[in-house]
C-alpha positions as a Markdown table, in Angstrom:
| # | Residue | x | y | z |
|---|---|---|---|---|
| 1 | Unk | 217.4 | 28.8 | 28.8 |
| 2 | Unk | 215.6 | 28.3 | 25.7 |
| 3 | Unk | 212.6 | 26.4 | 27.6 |
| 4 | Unk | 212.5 | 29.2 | 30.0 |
| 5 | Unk | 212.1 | 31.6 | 27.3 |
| 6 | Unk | 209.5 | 29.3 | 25.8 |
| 7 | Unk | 207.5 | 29.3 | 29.5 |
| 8 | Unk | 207.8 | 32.9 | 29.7 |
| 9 | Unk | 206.8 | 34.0 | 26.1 |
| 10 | Unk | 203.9 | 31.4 | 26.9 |
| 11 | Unk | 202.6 | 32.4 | 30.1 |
| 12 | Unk | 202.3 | 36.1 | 28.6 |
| 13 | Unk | 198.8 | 37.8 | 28.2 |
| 14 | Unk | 198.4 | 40.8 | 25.4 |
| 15 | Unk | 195.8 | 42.8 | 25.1 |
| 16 | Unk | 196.0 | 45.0 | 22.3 |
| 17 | Unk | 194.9 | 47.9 | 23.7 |
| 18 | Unk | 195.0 | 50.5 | 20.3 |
| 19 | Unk | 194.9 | 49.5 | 16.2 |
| 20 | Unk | 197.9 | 50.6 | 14.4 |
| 21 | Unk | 198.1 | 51.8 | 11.2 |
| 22 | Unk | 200.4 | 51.7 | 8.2 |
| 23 | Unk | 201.7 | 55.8 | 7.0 |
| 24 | Unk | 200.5 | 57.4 | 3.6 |
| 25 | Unk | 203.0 | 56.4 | 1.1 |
| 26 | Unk | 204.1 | 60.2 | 0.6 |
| 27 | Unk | 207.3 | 60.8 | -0.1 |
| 28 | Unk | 207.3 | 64.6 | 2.0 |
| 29 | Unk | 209.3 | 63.9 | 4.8 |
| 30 | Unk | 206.8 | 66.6 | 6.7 |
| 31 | Unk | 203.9 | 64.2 | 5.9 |
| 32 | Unk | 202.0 | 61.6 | 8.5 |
| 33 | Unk | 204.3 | 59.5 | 9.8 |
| 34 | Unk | 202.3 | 56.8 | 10.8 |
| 35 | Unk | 201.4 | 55.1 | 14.3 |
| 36 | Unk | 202.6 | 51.5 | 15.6 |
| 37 | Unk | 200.0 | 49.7 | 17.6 |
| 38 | Unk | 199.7 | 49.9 | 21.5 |
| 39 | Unk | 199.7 | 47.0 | 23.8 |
| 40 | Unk | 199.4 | 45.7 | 27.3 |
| 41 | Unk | 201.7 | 42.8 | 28.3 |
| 42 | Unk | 201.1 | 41.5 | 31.4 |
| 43 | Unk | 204.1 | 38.7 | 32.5 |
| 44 | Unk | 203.4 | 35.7 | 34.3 |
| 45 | Unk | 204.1 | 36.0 | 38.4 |
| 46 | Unk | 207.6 | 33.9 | 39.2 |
| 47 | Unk | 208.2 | 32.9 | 42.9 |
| 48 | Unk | 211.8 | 31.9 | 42.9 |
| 49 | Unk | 213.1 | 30.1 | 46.1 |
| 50 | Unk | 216.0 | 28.2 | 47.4 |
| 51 | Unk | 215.6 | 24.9 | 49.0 |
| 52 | Unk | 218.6 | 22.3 | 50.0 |
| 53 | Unk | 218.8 | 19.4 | 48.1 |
| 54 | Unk | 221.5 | 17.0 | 47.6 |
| 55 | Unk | 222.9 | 15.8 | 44.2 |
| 56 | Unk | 225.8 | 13.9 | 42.8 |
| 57 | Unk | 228.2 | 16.2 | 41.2 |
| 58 | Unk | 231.4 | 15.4 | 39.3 |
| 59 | Unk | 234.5 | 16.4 | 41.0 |
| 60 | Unk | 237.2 | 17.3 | 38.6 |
| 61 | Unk | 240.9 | 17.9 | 39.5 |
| 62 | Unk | 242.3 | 20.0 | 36.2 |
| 63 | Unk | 246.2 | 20.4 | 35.4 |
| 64 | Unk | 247.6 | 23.8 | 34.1 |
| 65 | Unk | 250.8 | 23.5 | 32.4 |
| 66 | Unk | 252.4 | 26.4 | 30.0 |
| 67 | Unk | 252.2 | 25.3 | 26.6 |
| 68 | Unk | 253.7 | 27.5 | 23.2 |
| 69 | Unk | 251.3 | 28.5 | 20.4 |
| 70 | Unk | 249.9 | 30.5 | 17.8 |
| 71 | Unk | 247.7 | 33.2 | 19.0 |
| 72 | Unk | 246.5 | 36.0 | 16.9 |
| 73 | Unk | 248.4 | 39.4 | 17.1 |
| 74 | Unk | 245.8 | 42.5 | 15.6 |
| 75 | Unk | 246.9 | 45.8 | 14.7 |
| 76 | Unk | 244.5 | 48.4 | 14.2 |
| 77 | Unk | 245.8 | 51.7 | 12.2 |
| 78 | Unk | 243.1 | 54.5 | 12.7 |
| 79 | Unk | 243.2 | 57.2 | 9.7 |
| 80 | Unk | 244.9 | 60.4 | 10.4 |
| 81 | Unk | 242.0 | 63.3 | 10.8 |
| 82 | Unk | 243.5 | 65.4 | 8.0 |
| 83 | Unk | 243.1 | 63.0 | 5.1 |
């Protein structure tokens, strides 16, 4: 997963397509608010196909049997609305 990620983030072109810029340090909450900077990302193409191959696999036989344990038991107590 993590490699895919990695050929992904790679394989990605961004053009920045506007400059940002940081707001007026003004405390009036009516003031500028500021801009965050615009960009194009444009993803790699993927084909994905499916193709037959064969490949050794492990074949695993698994036995259930009932066992006794200690399993947490939560309670949650939601306040009432009138306190």
């Amino acid at each position: 997963m993590a490699l895919l990620l990695a050929f992904v983030t790679v394989g990605c072109d961004v053009d920045k397509t506007e400059e940002g810029r940081m707001p007026d340090l003004d405390v009036d909450v009516s003031g500028d608010p500021g801009k965050m900077p615009a960009y194009d990302v444009e993803g790699p193409d993927v084909d994905v196909s499916m193709e037959e191959k064969r490949v050794d696999v492990p074949d695993v036989d698994v036995n259930m049997k009932e066992k006794e344990m200690s399993v947490p038991d939560i309670d949650v107590s939601v306040p009432d609305d009138n306190e």
